[in-house]
C-alpha positions in Angstrom: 4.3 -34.4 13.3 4.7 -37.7 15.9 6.8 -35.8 18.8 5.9 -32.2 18.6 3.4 -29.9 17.0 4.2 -27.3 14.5 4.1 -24.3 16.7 6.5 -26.0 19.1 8.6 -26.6 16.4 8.8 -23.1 15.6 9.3 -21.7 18.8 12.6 -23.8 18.6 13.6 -22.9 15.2 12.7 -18.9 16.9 15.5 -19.6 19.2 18.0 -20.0 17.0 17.2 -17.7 13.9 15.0 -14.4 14.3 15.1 -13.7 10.7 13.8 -17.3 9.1 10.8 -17.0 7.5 7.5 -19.4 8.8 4.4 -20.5 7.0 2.3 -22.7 8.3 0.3 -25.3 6.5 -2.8 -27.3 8.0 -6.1 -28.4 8.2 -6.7 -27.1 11.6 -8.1 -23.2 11.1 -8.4 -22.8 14.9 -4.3 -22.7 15.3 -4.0 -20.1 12.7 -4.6 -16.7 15.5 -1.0 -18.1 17.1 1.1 -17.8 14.4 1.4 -14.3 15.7 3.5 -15.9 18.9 6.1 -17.2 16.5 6.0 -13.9 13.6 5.0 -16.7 10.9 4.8 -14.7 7.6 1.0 -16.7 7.4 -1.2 -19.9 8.0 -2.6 -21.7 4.9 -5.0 -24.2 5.2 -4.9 -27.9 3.4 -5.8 -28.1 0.6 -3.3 -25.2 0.1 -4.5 -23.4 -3.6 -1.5 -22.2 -5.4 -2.2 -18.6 -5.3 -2.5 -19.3 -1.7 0.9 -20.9 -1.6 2.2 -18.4 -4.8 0.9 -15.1 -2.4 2.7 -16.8 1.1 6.2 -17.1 -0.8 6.1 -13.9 -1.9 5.2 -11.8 1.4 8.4 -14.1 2.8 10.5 -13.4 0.0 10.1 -9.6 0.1 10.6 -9.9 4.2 14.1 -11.2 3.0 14.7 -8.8 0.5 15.5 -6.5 3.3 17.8 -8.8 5.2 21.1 -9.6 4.1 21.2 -13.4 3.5 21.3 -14.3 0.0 19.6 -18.0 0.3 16.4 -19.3 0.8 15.6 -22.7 2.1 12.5 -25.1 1.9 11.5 -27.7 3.8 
């Protein structure tokens, strides 16, 4: 991303939503570890295999499945 990085980006996202669900996608193992700062539901690295992706979307979706919100949203 050109003006921030994608942990910044969800540190901001963390300050307006607790409950949205982040998984991180890059080539760059060594970021993976802080993750933890934000509660990301995992770190996949590029390229992303889809039972990587398929195993990611799942651990999210059951985190929501105990929260009330009846939407899910991808960017």
């Amino acid at each position: 991303m050109p003006y921030m990085n994608g942990l910044d980006a969800a540190k901001k996202i963390r300050e307006f939503d607790k409950k949205v669900q982040i998984i991180f996608v890059s080539k760059a193992a060594q970021y993976a570890v802080r993750g933890y700062e934000v509660d990301a539901v995992g770190y996949a690295l590029k390229p992303v295999s889809f039972f990587t992706v398929s195993e990611l979307l799942n651990k999210a979706i059951k985190k929501l499945s105990i929260l009330e919100d009846d939407y899910i949203v991808f960017l």
